[in-house]
N, C-alpha and C positions, 0 to 999 in steps of 0.2 A: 504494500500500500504506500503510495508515495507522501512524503514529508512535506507539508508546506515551508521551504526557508524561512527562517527567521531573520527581521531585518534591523530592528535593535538590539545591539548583540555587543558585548566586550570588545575593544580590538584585538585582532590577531594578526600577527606577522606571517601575510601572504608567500605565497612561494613565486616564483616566477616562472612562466609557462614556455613550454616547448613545443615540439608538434606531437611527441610523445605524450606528454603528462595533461596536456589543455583538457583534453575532453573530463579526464577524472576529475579535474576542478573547476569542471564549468556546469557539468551535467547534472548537478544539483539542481538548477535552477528550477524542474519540473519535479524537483521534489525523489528524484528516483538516485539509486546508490548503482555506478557504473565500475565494470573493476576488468580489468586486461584478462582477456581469454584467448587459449592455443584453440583452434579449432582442431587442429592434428592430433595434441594429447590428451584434449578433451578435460582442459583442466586450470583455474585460472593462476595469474600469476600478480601478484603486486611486491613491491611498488609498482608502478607501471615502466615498461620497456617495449620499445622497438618489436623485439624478437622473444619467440619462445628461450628463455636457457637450454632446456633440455635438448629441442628438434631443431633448432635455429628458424623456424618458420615466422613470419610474420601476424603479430598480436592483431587481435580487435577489441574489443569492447560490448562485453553483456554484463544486464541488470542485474543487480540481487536482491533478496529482499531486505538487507537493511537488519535483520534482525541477527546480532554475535553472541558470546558472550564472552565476559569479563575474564579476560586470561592474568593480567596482574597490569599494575599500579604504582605509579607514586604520586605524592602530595607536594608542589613545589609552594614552598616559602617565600623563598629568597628569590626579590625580584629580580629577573634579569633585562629585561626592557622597559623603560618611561613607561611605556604605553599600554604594558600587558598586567592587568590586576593581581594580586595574590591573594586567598591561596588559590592554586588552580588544578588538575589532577592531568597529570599525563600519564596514558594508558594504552596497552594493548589488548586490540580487541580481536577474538577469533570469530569469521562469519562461518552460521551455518550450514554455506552452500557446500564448504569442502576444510576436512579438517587442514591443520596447517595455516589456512587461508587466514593471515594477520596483519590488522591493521593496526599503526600507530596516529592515535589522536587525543582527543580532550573528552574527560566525563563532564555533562554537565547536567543543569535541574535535579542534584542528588545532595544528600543529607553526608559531607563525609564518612559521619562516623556508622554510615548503614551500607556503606561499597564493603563490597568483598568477592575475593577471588571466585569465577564461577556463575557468579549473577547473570541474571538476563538483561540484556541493555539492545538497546533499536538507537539506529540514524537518525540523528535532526541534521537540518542545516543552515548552515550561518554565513549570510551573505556578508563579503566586502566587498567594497566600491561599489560603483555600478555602470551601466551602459555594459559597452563592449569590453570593459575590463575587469566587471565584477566574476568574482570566483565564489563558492559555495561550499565552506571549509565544513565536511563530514564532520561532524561532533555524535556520540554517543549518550542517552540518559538510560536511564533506568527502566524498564519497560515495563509498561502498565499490566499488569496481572488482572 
């Protein structure tokens, strides 16, 4: 089920886009989670890259549903950018399309002291900028039971 972006939202330090990585950071905008798929090995791959690792074949890009879970955690403190609020939680997330399949982002809408390894958590997403340069940074909450 796709996420409607969220558009008042904390800053976060955008990435900068390639011909590789653009689509994973822009294809939020309709609310949907996109991630690099081998059609060859029938198996997806993130980060996002060019090419399968395993077949050398060339990636594309299919849906998921957005729904991972909570593989581990931390709590950052200590501010490292003007701009970016503390505390804030960077996490890796496993989706359930395929095991292995992990993403590195931010938990948000959660109670720190109620995350824990394992948990269920679903894609929101959080718009920067906008027009033709706005991106749709994948964040993670807690998912509604």
């Amino acid at each position: 089920m796709p996420q409607t972006p969220v558009s008042e939202n904390p800053p976060r330090i955008v990435p900068e886009l390639d011909d590789t990585t653009k689509r994973y950071w822009t294809s939020g905008a309709d609310g949907r989670l996109r991630i690099t798929y081998c059609q060859a090995c029938e198996k997806f791959v993130h980060p996002p890259r060019p090419r399968c690792p395993d077949c050398g074949q060339t990636l594309g890009y299919r849906e998921v549903s957005g729904d991972a879970t909570l593989f581990t955690y931390t709590v950052a403190h200590q501010q490292f950018h003007p701009d970016v609020p503390t505390p804030f939680v960077i996490a890796l997330v496993e989706l359930v399309e395929q095991p292995g399949l992990r993403v590195v982002t931010n938990i948000v809408g959660a109670d720190l002291e109620t995350l824990a390894c394992g948990m269920a958590v679903r894609v929101r997403f959080e718009q920067q900028g906008s027009g033709d340069t706005a991106v749709y940074v994948p964040v993670f909450a807690p998912a509604v039971t």
